[in-house]
C-alpha positions as CSV (number, residue, x, y, z in Angstrom):
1,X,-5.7,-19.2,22.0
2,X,-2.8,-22.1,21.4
3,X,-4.7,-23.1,18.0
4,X,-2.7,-22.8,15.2
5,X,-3.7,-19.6,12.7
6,X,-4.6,-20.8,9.3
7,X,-6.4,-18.5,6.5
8,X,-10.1,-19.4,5.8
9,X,-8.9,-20.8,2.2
10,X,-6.8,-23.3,4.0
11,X,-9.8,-24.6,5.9
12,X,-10.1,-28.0,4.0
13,X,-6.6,-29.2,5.2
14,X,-7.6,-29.0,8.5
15,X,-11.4,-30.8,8.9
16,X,-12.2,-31.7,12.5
17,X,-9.2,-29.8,13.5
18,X,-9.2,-26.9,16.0
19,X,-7.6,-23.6,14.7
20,X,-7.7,-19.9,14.9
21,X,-8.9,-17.5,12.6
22,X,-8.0,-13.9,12.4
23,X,-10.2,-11.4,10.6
24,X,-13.2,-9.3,10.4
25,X,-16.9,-9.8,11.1
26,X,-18.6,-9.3,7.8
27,X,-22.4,-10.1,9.1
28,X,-24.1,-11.3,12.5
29,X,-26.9,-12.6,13.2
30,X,-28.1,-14.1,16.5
31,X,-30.9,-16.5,17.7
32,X,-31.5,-16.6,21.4
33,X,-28.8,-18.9,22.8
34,X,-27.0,-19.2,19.0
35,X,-25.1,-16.8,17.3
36,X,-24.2,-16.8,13.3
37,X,-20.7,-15.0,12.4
38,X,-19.7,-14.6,8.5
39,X,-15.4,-13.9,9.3
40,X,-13.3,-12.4,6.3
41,X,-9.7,-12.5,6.3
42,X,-8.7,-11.6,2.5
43,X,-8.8,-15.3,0.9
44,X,-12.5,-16.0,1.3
45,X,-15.4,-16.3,3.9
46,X,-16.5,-18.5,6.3
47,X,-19.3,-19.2,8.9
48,X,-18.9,-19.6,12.8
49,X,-21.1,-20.7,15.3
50,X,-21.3,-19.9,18.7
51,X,-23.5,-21.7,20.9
52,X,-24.1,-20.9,24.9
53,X,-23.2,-24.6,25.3
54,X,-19.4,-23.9,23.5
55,X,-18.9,-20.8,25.7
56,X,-19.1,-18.8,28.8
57,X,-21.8,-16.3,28.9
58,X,-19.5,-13.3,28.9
59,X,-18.0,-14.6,26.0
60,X,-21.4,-14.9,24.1
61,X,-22.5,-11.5,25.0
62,X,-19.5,-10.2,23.9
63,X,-20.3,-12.1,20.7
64,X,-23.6,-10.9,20.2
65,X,-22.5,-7.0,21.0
66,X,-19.6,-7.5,18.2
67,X,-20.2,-4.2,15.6
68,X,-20.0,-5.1,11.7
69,X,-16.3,-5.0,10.4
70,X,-14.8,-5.4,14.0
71,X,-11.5,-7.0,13.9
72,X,-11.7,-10.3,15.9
73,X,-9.7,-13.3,16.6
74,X,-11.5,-16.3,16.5
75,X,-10.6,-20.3,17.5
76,X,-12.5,-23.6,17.0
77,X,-13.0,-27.0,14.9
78,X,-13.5,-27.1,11.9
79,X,-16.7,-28.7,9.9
80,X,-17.6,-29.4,6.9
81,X,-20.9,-27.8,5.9
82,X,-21.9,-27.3,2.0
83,X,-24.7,-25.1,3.3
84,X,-21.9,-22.3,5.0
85,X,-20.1,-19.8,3.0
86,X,-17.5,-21.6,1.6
87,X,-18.4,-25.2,2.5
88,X,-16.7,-24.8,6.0
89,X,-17.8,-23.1,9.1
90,X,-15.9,-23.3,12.8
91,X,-17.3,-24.2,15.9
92,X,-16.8,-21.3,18.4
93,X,-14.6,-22.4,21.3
94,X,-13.3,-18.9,21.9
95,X,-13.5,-15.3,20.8
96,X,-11.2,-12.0,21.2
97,X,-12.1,-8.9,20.0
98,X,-9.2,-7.1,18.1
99,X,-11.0,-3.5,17.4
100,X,-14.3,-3.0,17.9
101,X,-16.4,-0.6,15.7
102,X,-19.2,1.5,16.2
103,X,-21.8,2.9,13.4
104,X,-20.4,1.3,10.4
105,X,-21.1,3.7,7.9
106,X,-21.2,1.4,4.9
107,X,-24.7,-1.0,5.6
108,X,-26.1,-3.9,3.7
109,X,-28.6,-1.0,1.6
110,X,-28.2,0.7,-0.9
111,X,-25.7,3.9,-1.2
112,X,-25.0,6.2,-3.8
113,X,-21.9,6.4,-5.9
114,X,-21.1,9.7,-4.2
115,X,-21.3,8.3,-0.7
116,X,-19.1,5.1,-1.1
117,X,-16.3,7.6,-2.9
118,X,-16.4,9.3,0.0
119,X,-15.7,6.1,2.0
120,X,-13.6,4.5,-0.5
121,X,-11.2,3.2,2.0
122,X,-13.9,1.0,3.8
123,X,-15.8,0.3,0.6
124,X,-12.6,-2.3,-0.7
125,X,-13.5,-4.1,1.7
126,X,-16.5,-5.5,0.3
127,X,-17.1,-7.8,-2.0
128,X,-17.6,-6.2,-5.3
129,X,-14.3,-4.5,-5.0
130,X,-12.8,-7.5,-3.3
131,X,-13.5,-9.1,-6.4
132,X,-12.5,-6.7,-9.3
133,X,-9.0,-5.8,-7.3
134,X,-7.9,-9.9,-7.4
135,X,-8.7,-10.4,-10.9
136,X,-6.5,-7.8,-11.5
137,X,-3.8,-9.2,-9.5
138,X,-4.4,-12.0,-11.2
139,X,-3.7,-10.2,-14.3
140,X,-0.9,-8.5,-13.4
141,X,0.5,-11.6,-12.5
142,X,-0.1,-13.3,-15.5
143,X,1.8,-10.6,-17.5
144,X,4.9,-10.5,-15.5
145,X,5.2,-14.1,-15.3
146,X,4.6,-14.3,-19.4
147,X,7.9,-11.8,-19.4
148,X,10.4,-13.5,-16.7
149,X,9.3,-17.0,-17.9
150,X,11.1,-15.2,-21.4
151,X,14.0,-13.9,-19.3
152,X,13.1,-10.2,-19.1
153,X,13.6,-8.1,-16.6
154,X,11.1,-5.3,-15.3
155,X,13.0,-1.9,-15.1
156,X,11.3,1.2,-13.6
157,X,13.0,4.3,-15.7
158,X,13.6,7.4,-13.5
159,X,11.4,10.2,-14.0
160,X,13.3,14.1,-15.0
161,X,11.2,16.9,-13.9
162,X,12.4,20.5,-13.9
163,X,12.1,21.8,-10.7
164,X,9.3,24.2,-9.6
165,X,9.4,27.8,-11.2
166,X,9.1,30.0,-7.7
167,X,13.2,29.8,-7.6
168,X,15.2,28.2,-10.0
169,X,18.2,26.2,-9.9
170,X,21.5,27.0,-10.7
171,X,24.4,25.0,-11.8
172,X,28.0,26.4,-10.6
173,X,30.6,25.9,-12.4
174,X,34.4,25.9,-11.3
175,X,35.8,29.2,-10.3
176,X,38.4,30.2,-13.3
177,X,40.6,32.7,-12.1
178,X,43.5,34.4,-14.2
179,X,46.0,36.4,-13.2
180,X,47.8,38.7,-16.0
181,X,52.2,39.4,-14.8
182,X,52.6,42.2,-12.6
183,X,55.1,43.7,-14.9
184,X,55.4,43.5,-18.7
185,X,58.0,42.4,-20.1
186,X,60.3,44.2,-22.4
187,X,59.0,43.4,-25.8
188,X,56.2,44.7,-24.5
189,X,56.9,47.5,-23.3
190,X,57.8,48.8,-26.7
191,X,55.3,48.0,-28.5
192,X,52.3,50.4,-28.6
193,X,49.7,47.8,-27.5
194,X,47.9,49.1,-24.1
195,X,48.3,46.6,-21.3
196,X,46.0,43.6,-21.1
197,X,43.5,43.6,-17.9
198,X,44.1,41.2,-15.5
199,X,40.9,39.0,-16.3
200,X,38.7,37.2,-13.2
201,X,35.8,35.7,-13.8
202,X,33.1,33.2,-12.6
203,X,30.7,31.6,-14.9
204,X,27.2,30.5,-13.3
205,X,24.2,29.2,-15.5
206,X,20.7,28.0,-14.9
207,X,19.8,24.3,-15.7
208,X,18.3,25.9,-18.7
209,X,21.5,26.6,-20.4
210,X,21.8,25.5,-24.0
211,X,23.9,22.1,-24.6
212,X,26.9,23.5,-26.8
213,X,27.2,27.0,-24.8
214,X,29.6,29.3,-26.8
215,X,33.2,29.0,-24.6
216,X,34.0,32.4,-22.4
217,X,37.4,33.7,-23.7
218,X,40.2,34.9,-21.5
C-alpha cells in the first residue's frame, strides 16, 4: 500500500485521489459480488466499497469474513457521495487486515447498563460515547485557551499524604554527642557540687512531631 495515509475528516482535500485509510470496521454488509464497509478512525466515518471487479477474490473473501471492530488498513479513490456517511466513501483497491476479532461482545441491540459497564473499554468506541468524550475536549479546550490567551499558567500543586499507618515513618535527626572532661578541674573539686554525667544522646521523632518541639538540654 504506497497511498498516502490521510484521516477520514481529511477526505475532501483529496477527491479522485487514491489514499489509505487506517482504522476499524464499524459495520459490514455484503451483496453477492459487493461488499459495504463503514471504517472509523477517531475523526469521523466513512463508507468503502469493494467490488469483485476492484479486487482479487481472496481479497474479497477476506473482506466479506472481516469481524466487527477489526482493525484494518484500507487503500482506494476517493468519491464524493452525499448518500455515504460523511459525504465520501473510497473505492476498494486493497485491503489488510490489522487484528481480526471474533464474537464482538457489544452488537447493534440493545444491552443493559450493567453489561456495557462491564465492557466499558470497548463501549467508547461507539458513538454515543465518541460523542460526549469530544465535546468535552472541546470544552476543556476552550477553558485553557480562555486562561493562556490571558497569560496564565496551569500549575498542578503536589499532593501531601501521610504515609500508611502499618509502620510509620521516622525522621532522624543529627547525632549530638557530648563529652563532659575526664578530670575536673580545681575549682571544682572543692566545691561540694557532685560531678556532672557525661551526657550522650540521640534525638529521633516521628513525622508527627509538633512544629515548635521543646529543645533537649545538655
Amino acid at each position: 500500500m504506497s497511498a498516502p495515509r490521510v484521516l477520514i475528516r481529511h477526505l475532501a482535500r483529496h477527491v479522485d485521489q487514491e489514499v489509505l485509510i487506517a482504522g476499524w470496521v464499524t459495520h459490514l454488509r455484503s451483496k453477492g459480488k459487493i461488499a459495504f464497509l463503514v471504517l472509523r478512525d477517531g475523526t469521523g466515518q466513512c463508507q468503502a466499497v469493494a467490488s469483485v471487479r476492484d479486487v482479487d477474490p481472496q481479497t474479497f473473501e477476506q473482506i466479506t469474513r472481516c469481524g466487527h471492530e477489526s482493525s484494518v488498513k484500507v487503500s482506494g479513490v476517493v468519491r464524493a457521495d452525499s448518500r455515504a456517511p460523511g459525504g465520501f466513501e473510497l473505492g476498494v483497491k486493497s485491503f489488510e487486515v490489522v487484528t481480526q476479532t471474533e464474537d464482538y461482545p457489544i452488537g447493534r441491540k440493545e444491552h443493559g447498563t450493567e453489561f456495557l459497564l462491564d465492557h466499558r473499554h470497548l463501549w467508547l468506541r461507539h458513538r454515543g460515547p465518541w460523542a460526549v468524550l469530544r465535546v468535552r475536549d472541546e470544552v476543556v479546550k476552550a477553558i485553557r485557551d480562555f486562561f493562556y490567551d490571558r497569560e496564565f499558567v496551569l500549575i498542578d500543586s503536589p499532593i501531601s499524604r501521610r504515609p500508611p499507618a502499618r509502620a510509620p515513618a521516622r525522621c532522624s535527626r543529627p547525632t549530638t554527642s557530648v563529652t563532659a572532661p575526664t578530670s575536673p578541674s580545681p575549682a571544682s573539686s572543692t566545691s561540694n557540687r557532685p560531678a556532672r554525667p557525661s551526657p550522650r544522646f540521640i534525638a529521633s521523632a516521628p513525622l508527627s512531631a509538633p512544629k515548635n518541639p521543646r529543645p533537649v538540654g545538655i
